[in-house]
C-alpha positions as CSV (number, residue, x, y, z in Angstrom):
1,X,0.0,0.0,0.0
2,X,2.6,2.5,1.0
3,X,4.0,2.0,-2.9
4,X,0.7,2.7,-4.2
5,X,0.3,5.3,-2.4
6,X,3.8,6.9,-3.3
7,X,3.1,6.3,-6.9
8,X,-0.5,7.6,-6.7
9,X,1.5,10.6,-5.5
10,X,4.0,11.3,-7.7
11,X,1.7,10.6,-10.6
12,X,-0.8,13.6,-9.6
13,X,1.7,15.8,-9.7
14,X,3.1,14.6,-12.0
15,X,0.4,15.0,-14.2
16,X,-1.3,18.7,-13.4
17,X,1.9,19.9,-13.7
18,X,2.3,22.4,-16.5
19,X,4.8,21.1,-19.2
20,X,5.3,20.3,-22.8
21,X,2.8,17.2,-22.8
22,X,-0.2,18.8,-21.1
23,X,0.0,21.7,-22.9
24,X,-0.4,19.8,-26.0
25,X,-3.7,17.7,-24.2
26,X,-5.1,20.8,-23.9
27,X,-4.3,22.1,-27.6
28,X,-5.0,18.3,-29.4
29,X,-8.6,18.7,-27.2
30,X,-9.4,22.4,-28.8
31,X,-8.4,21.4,-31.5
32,X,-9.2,17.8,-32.5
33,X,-11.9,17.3,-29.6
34,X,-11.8,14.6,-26.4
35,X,-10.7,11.7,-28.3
36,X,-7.1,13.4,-29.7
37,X,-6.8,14.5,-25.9
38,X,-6.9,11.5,-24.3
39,X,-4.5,9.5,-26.9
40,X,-1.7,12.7,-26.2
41,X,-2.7,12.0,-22.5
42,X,-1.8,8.2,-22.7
43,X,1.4,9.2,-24.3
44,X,3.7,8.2,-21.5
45,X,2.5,4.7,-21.7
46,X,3.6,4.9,-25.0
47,X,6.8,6.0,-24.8
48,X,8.0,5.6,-21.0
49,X,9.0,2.0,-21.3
50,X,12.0,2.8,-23.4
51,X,12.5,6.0,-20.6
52,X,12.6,3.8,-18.2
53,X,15.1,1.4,-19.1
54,X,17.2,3.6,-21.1
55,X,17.3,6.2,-18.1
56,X,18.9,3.4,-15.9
57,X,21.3,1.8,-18.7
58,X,22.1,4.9,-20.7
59,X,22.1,8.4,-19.1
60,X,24.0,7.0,-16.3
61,X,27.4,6.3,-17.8
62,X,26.6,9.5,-20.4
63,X,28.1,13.1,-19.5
64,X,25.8,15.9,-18.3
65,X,26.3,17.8,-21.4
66,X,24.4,14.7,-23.3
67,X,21.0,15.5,-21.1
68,X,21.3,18.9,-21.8
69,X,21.5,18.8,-25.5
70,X,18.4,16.7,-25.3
71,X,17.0,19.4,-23.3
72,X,17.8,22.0,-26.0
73,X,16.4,20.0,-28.9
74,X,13.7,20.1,-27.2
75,X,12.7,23.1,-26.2
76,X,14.0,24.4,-29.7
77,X,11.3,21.8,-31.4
78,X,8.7,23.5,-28.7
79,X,8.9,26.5,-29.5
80,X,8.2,26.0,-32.9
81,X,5.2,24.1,-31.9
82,X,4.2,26.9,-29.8
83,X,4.4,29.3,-32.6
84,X,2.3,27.5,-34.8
85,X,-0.5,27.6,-32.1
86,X,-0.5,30.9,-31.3
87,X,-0.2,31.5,-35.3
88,X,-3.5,29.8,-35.6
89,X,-5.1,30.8,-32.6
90,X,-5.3,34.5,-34.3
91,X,-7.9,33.2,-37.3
92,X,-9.3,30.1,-35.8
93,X,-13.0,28.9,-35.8
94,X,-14.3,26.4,-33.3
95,X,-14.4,23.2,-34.7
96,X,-17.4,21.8,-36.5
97,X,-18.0,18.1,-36.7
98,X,-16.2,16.7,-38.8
99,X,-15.9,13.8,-40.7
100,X,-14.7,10.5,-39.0
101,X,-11.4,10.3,-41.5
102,X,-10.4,14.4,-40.7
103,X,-10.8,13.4,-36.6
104,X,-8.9,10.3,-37.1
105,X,-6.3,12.2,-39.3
106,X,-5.8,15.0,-36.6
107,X,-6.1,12.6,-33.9
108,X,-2.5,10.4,-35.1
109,X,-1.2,14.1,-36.0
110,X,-1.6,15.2,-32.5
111,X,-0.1,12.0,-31.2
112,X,3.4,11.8,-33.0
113,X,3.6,15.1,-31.8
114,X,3.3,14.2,-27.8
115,X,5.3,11.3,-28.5
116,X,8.0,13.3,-30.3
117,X,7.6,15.8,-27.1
118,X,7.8,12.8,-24.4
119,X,10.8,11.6,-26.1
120,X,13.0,15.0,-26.7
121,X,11.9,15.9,-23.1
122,X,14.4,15.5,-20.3
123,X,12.5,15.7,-17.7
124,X,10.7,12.1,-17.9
125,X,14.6,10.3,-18.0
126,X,15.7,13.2,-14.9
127,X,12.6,11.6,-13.6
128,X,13.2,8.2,-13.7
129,X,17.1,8.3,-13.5
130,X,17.0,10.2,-10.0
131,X,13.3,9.1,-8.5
132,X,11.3,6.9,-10.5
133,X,14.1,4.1,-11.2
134,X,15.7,4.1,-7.3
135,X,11.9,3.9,-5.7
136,X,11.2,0.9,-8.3
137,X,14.3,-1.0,-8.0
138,X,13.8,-1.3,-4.2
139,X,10.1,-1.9,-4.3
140,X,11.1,-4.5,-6.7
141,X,13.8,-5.9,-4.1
142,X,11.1,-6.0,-1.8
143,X,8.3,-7.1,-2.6
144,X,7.4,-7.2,-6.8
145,X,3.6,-6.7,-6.3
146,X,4.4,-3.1,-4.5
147,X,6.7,-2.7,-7.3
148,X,3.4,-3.5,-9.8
149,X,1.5,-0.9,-7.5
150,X,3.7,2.2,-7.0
151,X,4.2,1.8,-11.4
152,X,-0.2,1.4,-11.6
153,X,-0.3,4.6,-8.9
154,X,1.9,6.5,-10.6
155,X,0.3,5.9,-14.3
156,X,-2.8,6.3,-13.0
157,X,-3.1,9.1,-12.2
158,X,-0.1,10.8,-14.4
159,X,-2.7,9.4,-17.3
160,X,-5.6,10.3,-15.5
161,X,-5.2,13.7,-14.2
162,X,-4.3,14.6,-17.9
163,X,-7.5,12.9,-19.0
164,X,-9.4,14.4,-16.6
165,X,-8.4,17.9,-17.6
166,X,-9.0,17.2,-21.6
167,X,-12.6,16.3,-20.6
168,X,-13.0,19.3,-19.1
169,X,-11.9,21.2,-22.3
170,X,-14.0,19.6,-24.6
171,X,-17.1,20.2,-22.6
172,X,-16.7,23.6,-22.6
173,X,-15.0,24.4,-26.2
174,X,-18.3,24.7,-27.6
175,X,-19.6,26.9,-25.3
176,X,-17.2,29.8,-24.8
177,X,-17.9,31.0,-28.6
178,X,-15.2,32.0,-30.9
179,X,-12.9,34.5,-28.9
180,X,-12.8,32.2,-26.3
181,X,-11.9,29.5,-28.4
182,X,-8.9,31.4,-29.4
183,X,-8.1,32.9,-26.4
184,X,-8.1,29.1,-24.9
185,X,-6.0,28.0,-27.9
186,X,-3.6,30.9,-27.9
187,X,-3.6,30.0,-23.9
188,X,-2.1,26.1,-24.8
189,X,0.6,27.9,-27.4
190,X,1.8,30.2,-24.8
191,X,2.1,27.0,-21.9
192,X,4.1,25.7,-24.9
193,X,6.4,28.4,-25.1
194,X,6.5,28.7,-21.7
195,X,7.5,25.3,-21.2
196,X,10.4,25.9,-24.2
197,X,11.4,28.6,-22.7
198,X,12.0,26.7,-19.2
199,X,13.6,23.8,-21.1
200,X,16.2,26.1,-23.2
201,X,17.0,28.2,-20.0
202,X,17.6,24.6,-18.0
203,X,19.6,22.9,-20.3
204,X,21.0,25.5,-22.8
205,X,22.7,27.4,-19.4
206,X,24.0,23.8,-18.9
207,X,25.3,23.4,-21.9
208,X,26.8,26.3,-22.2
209,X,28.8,26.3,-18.9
C-alpha cells in the first residue's frame, strides 16, 4: 500500500503539472476534440517504457552535457510548436464536426507530436534516472507486487489527471464562442512556449557552462 500510495503521489503531480505534454492535451482537445486528448494523455505509456530502461542503462554512464542537448532539442522543437499555435489561434473557428477520417487524421497528428515531445523531453529520464528508477528497484527488491502498485499509482493518475483535464476542455470548447476559443488556444501555445522557454533556459545554461 505504502508504494501505491507513493506512486498515486508522484503521478498527480506529475500529471497537473504544466509542461510540454499537457500543454499539447489541452491544444489536441481544442483542437481535434476529447478523443485526440486523451491519446496525447496516454502518451507516457507509450513512450516511458523505453524511458525507463534507457534512463537506468544509458544516461548514467553519459556526460551531463548529453542531457542537456536533449533538453535543448527540445525546447527548440517547442517553440516552434508553440508558434504555430498561437499563429492559428489569431484566425481560428471552433471546430465543426467533422468527418470521421479528418478526426482520425488529426487525432495520429496530434499523437506523434506528444510522443516526439515525451521523447526530446528531459525531464521524464531526470525523472526516472534520480526518482522513479531508485523507488522501483527497491520496491522491486522487496516485494514485486508493491513494485506492480507504486508503477499502476503512478500511471494512474499521471494518465488520468491529464485525462481528466481534456474532458474538461472539450465540454466547454463549444460553449465559450469563438474569442474564447482562441483565447483558450492561444492560452495552450503560450504554456508551450513557456515550457520551451523553461527547457532552453535549463539545459542551454548547462550546456553552455
Amino acid at each position: 500500500m505504502e508504494e501505491l500510495a507513493l506512486g498515486v503521489a508522484l503521478g498527480f503531480s506529475a500529471g497537473i503539472s504544466p509542461g510540454p505534454l499537457l500543454a499539447l492535451v489541452l491544444s489536441g482537445t481544442l483542437r481535434g476534440g476529447l478523443g485526440v486528448g486523451l491519446r496525447v494523455a496516454a502518451v507516457p505509456l507509450i513512450t516511458d517504457l523505453p524511458v525507463i530502461i534507457l534512463s537506468v542503462t544509458v544516461l548514467s554512464v553519459l556526460p551531463g552535457r548529453a542531457v542537456s542537448a536533449g533538453g535543448v532539442i527540445g525546447g527548440l522543437f517547442l517553440a516552434w510548436l508553440a508558434a504555430s499555435t498561437i499563429r492559428e489561434s489569431r484566425t481560428a473557428e471552433i471546430p465543426a464536426v467533422r468527418e470521421a477520417a479528418v478526426v482520425r487524421a488529426e487525432g495520429r497528428r496530434t499523437l506523434r507530436q506528444g510522443v516526439l515531445i515525451n521523447l526530446l523531453s528531459p525531464h521524464p529520464w531526470v525523472f526516472w534516472l534520480t526518482t522513479g528508477a531508485p523507488l522501483l528497484v527497491a520496491a522491486w527488491r522487496d516485494s514485486p507486487p508493491g513494485a506492480g502498485g507504486f508503477l499502476l499509482g503512478f500511471y494512474a493518475l499521471l494518465v488520468g489527471s491529464k485525462a481528466a483535464l481534456a474532458l474538461i476542455v472539450a465540454r466547454a470548447r463549444h460553449r465559450i464562442g469563438t474569442r474564447g476559443y482562441r483565447l483558450l488556444l492561444g492560452g495552450s501555445g503560450v504554456l508551450l512556449l513557456a515550457a520551451s522557454a523553461l527547457l532552453l533556459v535549463e539545459f542551454g545554461s548547462a550546456l553552455a557552462a
